[in-house]
C-alpha positions in Angstrom: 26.1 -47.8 -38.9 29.2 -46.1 -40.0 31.3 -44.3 -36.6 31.3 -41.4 -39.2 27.4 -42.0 -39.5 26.5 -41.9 -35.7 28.7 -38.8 -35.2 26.5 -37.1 -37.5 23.7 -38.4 -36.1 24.8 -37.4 -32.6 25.9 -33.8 -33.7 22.4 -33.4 -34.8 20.9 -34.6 -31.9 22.7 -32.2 -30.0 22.0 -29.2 -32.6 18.6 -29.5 -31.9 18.0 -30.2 -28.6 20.0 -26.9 -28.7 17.5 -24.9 -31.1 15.1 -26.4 -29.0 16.4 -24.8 -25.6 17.1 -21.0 -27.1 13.2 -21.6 -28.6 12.1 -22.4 -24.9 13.9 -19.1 -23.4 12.8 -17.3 -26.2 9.0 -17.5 -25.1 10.1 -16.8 -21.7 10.5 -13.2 -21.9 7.4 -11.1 -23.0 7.2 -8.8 -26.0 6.0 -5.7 -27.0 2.4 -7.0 -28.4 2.3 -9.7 -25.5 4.3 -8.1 -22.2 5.1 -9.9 -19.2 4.7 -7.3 -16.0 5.8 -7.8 -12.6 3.5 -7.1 -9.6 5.8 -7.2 -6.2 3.6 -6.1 -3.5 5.3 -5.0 0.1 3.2 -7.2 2.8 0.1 -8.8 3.6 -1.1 -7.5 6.6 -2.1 -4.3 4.9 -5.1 -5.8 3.9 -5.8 -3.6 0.6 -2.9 -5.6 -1.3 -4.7 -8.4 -2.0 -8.3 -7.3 -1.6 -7.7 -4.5 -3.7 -4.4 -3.6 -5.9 -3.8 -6.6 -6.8 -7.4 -7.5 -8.6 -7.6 -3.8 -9.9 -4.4 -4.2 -11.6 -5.0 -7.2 -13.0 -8.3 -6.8 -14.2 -7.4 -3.9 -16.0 -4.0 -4.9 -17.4 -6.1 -7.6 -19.0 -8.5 -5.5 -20.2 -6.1 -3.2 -22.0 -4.4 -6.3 -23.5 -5.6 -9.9 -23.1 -2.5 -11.0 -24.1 -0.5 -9.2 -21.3 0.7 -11.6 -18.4 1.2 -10.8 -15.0 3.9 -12.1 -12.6 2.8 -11.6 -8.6 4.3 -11.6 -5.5 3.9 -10.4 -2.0 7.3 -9.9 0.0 5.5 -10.9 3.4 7.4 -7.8 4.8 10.7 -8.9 4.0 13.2 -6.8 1.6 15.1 -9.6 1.2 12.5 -11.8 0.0 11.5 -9.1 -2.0 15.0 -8.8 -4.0 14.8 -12.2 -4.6 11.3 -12.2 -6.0 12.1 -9.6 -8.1 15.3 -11.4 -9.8 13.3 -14.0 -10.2 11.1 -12.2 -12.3 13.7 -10.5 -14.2 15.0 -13.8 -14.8 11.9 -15.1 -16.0 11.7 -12.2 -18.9 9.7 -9.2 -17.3 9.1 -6.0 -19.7 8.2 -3.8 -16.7 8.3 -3.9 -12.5 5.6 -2.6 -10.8 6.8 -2.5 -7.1 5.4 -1.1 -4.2 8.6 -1.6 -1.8 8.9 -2.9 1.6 11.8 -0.9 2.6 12.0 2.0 0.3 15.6 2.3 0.8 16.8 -1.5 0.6 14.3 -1.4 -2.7 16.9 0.9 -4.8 18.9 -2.6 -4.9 16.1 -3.7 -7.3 16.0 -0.4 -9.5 19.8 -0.8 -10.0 18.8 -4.6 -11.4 16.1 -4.1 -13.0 17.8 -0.9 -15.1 21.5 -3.4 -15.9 18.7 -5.4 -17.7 17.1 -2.4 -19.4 13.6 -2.9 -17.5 11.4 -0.1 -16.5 10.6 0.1 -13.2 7.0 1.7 -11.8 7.7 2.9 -7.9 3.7 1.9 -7.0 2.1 4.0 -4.2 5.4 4.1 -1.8 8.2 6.0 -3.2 11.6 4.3 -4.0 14.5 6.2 -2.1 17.4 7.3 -4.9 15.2 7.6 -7.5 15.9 5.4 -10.9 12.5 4.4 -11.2 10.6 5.8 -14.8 7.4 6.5 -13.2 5.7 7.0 -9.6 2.2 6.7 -9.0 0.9 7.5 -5.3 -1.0 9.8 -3.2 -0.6 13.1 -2.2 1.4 11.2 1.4 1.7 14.2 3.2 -1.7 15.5 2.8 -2.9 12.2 4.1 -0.9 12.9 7.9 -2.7 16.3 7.5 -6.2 14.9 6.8 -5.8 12.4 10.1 -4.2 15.4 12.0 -7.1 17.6 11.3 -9.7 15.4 11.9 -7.8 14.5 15.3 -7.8 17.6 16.3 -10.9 19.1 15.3 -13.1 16.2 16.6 -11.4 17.1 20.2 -12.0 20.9 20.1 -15.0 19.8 18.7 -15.5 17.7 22.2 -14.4 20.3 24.4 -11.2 18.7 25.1 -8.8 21.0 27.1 -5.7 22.7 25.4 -2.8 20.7 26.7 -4.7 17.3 26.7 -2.7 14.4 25.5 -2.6 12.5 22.1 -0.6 8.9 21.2 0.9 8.8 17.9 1.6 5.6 16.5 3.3 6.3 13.0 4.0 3.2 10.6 7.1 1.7 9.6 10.5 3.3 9.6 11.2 1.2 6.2 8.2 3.2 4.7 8.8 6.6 3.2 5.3 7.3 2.9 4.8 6.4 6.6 7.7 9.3 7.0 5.2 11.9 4.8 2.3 11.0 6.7 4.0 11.8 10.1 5.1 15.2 8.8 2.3 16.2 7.6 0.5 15.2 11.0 2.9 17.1 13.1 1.9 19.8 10.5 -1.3 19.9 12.3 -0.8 18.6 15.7 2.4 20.4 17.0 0.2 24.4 16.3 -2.8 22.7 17.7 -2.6 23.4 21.7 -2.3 19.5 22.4 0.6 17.7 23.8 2.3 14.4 22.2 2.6 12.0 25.3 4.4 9.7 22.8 5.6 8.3 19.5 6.5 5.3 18.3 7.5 3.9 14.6 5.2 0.4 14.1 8.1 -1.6 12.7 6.5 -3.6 9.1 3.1 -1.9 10.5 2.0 -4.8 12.5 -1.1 -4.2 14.7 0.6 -6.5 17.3 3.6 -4.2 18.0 1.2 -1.3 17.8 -1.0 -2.4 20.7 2.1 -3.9 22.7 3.4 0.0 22.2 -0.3 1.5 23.3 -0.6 -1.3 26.2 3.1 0.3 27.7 1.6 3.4 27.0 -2.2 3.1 29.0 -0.5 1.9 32.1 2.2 5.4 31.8 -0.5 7.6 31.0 -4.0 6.5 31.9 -6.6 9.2 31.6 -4.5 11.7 30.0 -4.5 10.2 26.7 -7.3 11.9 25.3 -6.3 10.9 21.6 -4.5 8.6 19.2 -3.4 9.4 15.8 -2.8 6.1 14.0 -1.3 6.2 10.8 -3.7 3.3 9.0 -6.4 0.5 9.9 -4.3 -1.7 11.0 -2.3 0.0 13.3 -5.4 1.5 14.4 -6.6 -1.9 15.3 -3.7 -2.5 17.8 -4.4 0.5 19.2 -8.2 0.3 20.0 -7.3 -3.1 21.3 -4.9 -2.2 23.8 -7.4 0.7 25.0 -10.0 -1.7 25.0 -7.9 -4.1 27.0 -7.0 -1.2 29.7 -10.7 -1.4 30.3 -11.0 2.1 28.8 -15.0 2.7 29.1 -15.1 5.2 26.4 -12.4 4.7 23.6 -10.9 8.5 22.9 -10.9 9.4 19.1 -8.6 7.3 16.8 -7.6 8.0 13.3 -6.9 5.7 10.1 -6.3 5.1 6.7 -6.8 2.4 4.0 -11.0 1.9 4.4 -10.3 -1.5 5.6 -13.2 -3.2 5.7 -12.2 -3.9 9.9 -11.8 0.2 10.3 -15.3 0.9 8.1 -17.0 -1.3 11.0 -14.9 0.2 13.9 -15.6 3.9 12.7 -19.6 2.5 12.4 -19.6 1.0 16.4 -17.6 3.9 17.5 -14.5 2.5 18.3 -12.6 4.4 15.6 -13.0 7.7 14.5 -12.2 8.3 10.9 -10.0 7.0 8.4 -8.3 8.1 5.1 -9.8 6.7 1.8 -7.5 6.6 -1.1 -9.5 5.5 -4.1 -6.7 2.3 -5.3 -8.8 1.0 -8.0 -7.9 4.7 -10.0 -4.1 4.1 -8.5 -4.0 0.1 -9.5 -5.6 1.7 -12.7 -3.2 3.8 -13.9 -0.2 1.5 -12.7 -1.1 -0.9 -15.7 -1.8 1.3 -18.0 1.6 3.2 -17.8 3.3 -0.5 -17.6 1.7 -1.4 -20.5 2.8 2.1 -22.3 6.6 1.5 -21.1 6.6 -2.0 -22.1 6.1 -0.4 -26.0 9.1 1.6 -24.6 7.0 5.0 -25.0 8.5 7.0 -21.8 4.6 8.8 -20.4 4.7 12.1 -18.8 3.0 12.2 -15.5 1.4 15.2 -13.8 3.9 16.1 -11.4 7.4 15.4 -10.8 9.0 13.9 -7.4 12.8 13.4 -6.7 13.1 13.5 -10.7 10.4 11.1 -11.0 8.0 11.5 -13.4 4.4 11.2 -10.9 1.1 10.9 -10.8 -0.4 12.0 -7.1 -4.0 10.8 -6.2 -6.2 13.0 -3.9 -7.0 11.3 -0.6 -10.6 11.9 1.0 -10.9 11.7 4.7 -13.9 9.6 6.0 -15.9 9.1 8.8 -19.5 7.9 9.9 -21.3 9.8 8.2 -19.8 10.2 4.8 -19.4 6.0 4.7 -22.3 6.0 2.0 -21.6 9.1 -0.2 -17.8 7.9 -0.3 -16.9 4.2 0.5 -20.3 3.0 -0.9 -21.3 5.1 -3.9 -17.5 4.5 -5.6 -18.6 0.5 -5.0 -15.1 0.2 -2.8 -17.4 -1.9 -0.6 -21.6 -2.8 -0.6 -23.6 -2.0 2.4 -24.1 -5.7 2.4 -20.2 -6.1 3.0 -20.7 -3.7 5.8 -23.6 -3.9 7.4 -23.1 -7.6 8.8 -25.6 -8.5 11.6 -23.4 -6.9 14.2 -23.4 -3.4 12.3 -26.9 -3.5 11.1 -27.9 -0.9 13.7 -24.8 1.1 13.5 -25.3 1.2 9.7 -29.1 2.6 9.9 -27.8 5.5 12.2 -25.5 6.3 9.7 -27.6 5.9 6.5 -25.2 3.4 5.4 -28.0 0.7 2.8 
């Protein structure tokens, strides 16, 4: 072979495994017909993320188009891991974000990314601070603080608890700004009511732990005069129940909630826990893919409301307690009886006409 020959050869060589490279990272990135959306979901000891949003979205992304893909990831609570999931997914071709942030503020970073590489960006169920997101799909977050509050306070007057009495509230994280809309709209409720805030604290990434270690501090200051705890979800709730519990509390004073966990369902059943907030995700998860799916065709969908220039969609919340377990938590199939009513409950769940 000539050297004129194998240069040829060798130029060819090169020329496709070129071609063959831009072909490669050409199926990488999704399309209009066959979009690639990214799910980035804040932590894991929420347990509705992967028990709920996650399957919901899914399931109906897929069913709206079986060609869609979808790219997940859970930040652990960590915005840093977070950022870099989501490069990694802009790198890896996403049409659209779908991000529920772990630090609503550190999550703008993302926005900034995702819009220098013209990709949508849905702000799911916590809102991203600075706005730059296309659509926002939550709950009405201050209504929520409001259901807990009044349910709190209702259930003591209810009790005959003195004006003046004492109430805990254990708010979530100070990275959340829906955590910051529930606590106004508790204090909405609870600074008019006649009862007295003993003390607050911020559960940093919502952990149960730092919420009963908070609670624990709190027993020993306090004792008998905590006649109350607003908790701002389940899990939070949890800690706090514990650290009662541990304090050899006989009688557990009223506690609040929110997310349905399957854990609160049971407390609220034994009487441990008195309510919680149940915000239907599946309808949430719902609409999430079905707007990704409508700004992956680049359409740009209206919502029903508009927050910090954002165009919105705001679920209503329902509050829950014993007795309303079956005609809420159970008729919308969010959990079977069966899932509740374990051997443990199976007394609790007669009382309550939970079958």
């Amino acid at each position: 072979m000539t050297m004129t020959t194998t240069r040829t050869v060798l130029a060819a060589a090169v020329l496709l495994l070129v071609a063959s490279a831009l072909t490669g990272c050409a199926t990488v990135a999704g399309t209009a017909n066959a979009p690639r959306v990214g799910l980035l979901l804040p932590d894991s000891v929420t347990s509705r993320y992967e028990a709920a949003d996650k399957p919901y979205f899914e399931a109906k992304l897929h069913a709206l188009n079986p060609r869609a893909t979808v790219l997940y990831a859970n930040a652990d609570g960590d915005a840093g891991k977070q950022l870099q999931q989501a490069e990694s997914m802009l790198t890896q071709g996403v049409n659209v974000l779908v991000l529920d942030p772990y630090d609503s503020a550190a999550a703008a970073s993302i926005v900034t990314e995702a819009t220098a590489k013209h990709v949508p960006v849905i702000s799911y169920d916590r809102l991203i601070a600075g706005g730059g997101a296309q659509y926002y799909i939550s709950f009405d977050n201050e209504r929520v603080g409001e259901l807990q509050a009044k349910a709190l306070v209702d259930k003591l007057k209810s009790d005959g608890v003195p004006a003046g009495s004492g109430i805990l509230m254990v708010n979530g994280s100070p990275t959340d700004n829906n955590a910051k809309l529930f606590k106004q709209g508790a204090h909405k409720i609870i600074d008019p009511s006649g009862y007295t805030v003993l003390g607050e604290f911020d559960a940093p990434g919502w952990e149960p732990s730092k919420a009963q270690d908070w609670v624990s501090g709190q027993v020993t200051k306090f004792g008998a005069r905590i006649t109350g705890v607003y908790a701002a979800n389940d899990a939070v709730a949890g800690g706090a129940i514990a650290a009662l519990k541990a304090a050899g509390m006989t009688t557990v004073p009223p506690v609040t909630g929110q997310d349905a966990e399957l854990a609160g369902i049971q407390r609220i059943l034994a009487g441990s826990q008195y309510m919680t907030v149940y915000k239907t995700i599946k309808p949430e998860a719902e609409k999430a893919a079905e707007i990704a799916l409508r700004l992956a065709k680049g359409e740009k969908p209206k919502g029903d409301t508009v927050v910090d220039g954002v165009q919105s969609t705001l679920l209503v919340p329902v509050a829950v307690t014993a007795d309303t377990i079956q005609s809420t938590i159970v008729k919308d199939g969010f959990y079977a009886a069966a899932q509740i009513c374990t051997s443990a409950y199976r007394a609790a769940c007669a009382v309550a006409g939970v079958k």
